[in-house]
C-alpha positions in Angstrom: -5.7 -37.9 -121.3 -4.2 -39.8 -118.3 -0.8 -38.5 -117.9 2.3 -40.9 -117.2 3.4 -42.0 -113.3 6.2 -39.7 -113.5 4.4 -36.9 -114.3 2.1 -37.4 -111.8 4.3 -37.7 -109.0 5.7 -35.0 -110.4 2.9 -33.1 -110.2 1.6 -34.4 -107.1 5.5 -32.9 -105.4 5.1 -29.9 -106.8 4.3 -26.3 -104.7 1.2 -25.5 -107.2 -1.7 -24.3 -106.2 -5.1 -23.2 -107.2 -4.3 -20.3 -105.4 -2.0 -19.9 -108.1 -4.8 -18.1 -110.3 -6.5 -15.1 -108.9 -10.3 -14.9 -106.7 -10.7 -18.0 -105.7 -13.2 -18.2 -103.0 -14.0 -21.6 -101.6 -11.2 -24.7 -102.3 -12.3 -27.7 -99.9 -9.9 -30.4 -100.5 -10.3 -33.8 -98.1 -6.5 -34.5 -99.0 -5.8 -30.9 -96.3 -7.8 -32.5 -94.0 -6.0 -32.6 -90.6 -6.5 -34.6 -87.4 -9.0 -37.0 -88.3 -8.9 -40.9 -88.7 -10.9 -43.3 -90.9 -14.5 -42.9 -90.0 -14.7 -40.0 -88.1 -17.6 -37.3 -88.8 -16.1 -34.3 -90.5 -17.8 -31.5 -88.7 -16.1 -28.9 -90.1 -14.0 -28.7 -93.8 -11.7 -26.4 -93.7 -11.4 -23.3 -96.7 -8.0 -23.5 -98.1 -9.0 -20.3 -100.1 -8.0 -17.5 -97.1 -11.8 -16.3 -96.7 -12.7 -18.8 -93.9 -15.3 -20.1 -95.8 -15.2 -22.9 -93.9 -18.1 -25.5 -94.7 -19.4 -27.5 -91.2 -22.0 -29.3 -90.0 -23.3 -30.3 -86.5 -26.1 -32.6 -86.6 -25.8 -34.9 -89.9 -21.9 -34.3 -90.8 -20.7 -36.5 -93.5 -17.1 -38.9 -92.6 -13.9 -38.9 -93.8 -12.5 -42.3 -95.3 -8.8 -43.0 -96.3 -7.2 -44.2 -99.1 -10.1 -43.9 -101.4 -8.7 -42.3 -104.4 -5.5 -42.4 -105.9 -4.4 -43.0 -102.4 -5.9 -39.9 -100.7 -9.0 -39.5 -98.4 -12.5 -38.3 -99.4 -15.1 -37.0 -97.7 -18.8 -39.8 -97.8 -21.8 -38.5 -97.4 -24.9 -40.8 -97.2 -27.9 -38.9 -98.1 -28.8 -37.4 -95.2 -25.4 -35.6 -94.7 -24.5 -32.6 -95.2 -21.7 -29.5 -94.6 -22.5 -25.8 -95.1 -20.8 -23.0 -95.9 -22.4 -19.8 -94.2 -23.5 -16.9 -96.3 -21.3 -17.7 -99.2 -23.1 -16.4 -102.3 -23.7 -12.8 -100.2 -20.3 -12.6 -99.4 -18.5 -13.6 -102.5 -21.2 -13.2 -105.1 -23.0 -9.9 -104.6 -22.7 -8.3 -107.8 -20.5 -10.4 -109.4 -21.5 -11.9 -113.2 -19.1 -14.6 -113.5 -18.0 -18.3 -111.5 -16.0 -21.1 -112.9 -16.8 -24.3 -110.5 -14.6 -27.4 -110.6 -16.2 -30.3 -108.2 -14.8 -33.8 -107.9 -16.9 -36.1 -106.9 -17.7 -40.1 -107.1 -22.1 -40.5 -107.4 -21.5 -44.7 -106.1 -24.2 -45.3 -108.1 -26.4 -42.6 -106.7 -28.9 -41.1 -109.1 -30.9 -38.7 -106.5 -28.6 -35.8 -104.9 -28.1 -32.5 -104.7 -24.3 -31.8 -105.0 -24.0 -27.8 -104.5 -27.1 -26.3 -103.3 -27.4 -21.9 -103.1 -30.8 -22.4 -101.8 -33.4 -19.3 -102.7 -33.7 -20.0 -106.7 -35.6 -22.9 -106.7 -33.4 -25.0 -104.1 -30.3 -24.9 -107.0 -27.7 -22.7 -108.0 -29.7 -21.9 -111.1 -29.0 -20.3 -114.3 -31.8 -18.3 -114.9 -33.6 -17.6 -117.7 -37.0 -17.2 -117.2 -38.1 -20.8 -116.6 -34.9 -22.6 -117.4 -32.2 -23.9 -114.9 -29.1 -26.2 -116.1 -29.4 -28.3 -113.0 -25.6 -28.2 -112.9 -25.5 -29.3 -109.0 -29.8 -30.3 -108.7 -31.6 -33.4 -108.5 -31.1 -36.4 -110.7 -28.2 -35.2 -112.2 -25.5 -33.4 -111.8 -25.3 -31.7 -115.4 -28.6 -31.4 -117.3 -27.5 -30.1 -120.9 -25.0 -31.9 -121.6 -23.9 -34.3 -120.4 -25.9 -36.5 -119.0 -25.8 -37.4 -115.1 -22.9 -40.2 -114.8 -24.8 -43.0 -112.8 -21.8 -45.3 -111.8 -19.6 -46.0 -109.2 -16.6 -44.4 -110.7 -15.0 -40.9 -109.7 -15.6 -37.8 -112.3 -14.7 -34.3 -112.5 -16.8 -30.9 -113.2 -15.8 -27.7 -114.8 -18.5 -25.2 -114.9 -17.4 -21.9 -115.9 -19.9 -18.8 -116.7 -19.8 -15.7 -119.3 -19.6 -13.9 -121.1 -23.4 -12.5 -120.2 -25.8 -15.0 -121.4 -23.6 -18.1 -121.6 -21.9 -20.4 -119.6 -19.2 -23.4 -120.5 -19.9 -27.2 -119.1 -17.0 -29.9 -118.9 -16.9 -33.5 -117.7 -13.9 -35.1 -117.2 -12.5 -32.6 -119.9 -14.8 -33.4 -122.3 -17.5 -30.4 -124.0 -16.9 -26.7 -123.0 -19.9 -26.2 -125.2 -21.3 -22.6 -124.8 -24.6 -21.9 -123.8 -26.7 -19.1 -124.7 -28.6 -19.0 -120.8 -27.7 -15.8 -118.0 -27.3 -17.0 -115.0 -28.0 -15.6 -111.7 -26.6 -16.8 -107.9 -29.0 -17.0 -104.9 -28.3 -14.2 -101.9 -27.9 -17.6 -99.7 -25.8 -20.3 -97.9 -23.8 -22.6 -100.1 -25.0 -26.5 -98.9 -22.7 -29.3 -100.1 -24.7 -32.7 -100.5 -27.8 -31.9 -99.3 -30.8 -29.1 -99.9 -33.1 -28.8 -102.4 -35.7 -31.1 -104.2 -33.2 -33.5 -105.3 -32.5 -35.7 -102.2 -29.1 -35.4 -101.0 -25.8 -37.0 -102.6 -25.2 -40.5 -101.4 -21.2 -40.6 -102.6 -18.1 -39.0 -102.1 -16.5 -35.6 -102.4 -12.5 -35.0 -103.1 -12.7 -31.0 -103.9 -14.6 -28.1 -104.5 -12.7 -25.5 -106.4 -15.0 -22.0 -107.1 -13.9 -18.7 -108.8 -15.2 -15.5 -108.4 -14.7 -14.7 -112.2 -14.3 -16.7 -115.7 -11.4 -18.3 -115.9 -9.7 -18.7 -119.2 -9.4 -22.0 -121.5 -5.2 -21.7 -120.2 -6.5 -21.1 -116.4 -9.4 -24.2 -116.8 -6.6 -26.2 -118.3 -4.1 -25.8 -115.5 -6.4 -26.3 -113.3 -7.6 -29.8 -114.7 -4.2 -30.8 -115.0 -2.9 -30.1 -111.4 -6.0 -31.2 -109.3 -8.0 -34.0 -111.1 -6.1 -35.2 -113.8 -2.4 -35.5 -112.1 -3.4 -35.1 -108.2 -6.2 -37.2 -108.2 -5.5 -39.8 -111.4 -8.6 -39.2 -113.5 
């Protein structure tokens, strides 16, 4: 539900953050991006989380553009790009059982991409169960059971939250928080954003990345939704 203008100015003004909730461990927003103008390569996307888990790229590094959304920047990749955050699931992941994911993110039409990629299970951040994956962040779409992949042009939000053990929760745009009965496992690996994998890499555009060491509640998800995509970024 699309909230009114002056509650999302209000929201927009106000001091929350997703810091607010407890273990988050990566939060890449291109609205925190400093010193950069339209077009420039973003070689390096700050972690607003505290645990430098900065994501950067040398060689392919996707660009910033202004004004894209609701009036803030995104970050465009085209394919090819890509930014990587170092180490990531060993560092934040080793024995941990639970993750709640929120990604925002705009396909432009794009039906071949990889939008998170942990690499060493089968080029995905799979959840394993013998030989089943939910594709989540893989290949020709972004969420394989349910919903389908959104082929369009239009800005969307993710919510994937794990647990309790054998189960995980799937949201788009709000929508489903269906449980299903599949574990899931995280690859000892880098975390690569656009790119990696048998997919191809995501030809769109990226507003924020959002990940939790732990399952968040329905309360947490909801506060969540509400300050970032809904009221922050108008979807």
């Amino acid at each position: 539900m699309k909230r009114n203008s002056f509650a999302i100015l209000f929201r927009r003004e106000s001091l929350w953050s997703p810091l607010d909730i407890p273990d988050c461990v990566l939060w890449l927003d291109a609205a925190q991006i400093s010193g950069l103008s339209d077009g420039d390569p973003v070689t390096s996307w700050p972690d607003m989380s505290g645990l430098g888990n900065h994501a950067v790229e040398a060689v392919n590094p996707p660009t910033y553009k202004t004004s894209i959304q609701n009036g803030l920047p995104i970050v465009r990749f085209d394919g090819a790009d890509r930014l990587t955050v170092a180490s990531f699931a060993t560092n934040n992941f080793g024995g941990i059982t639970q993750m709640t994911t929120f990604v925002i993110y705009n396909p432009r039409g794009d039906t071949g991409y990889n939008v998170l990629d942990l690499g060493a299970i089968g080029q995905h951040w799979r959840f394993v169960d013998g030989g089943f994956y939910c594709s989540y962040f893989r290949g020709t779409r972004s969420v394989n059971d349910p919903p389908g992949q959104p082929a369009d042009s239009n800005f969307h939000y993710h919510t994937l939250r794990s647990g309790p053990v054998g189960a995980y929760d799937i949201w788009r745009n709000g929508v489903g928080g269906s449980e299903y009965a599949q574990s899931w496992g995280v690859a000892s690996d880098d975390l690569v954003i656009a790119n990696g994998g048998d997919g191809g890499g995501l030809a769109g555009d990226i507003a924020e990345i959002i990940i939790y060491a732990r399952e968040l509640s329905d309360d947490e998800v909801a506060t969540v939704e509400t300050n970032v995509p809904e009221a922050k970024w108008d979807l």
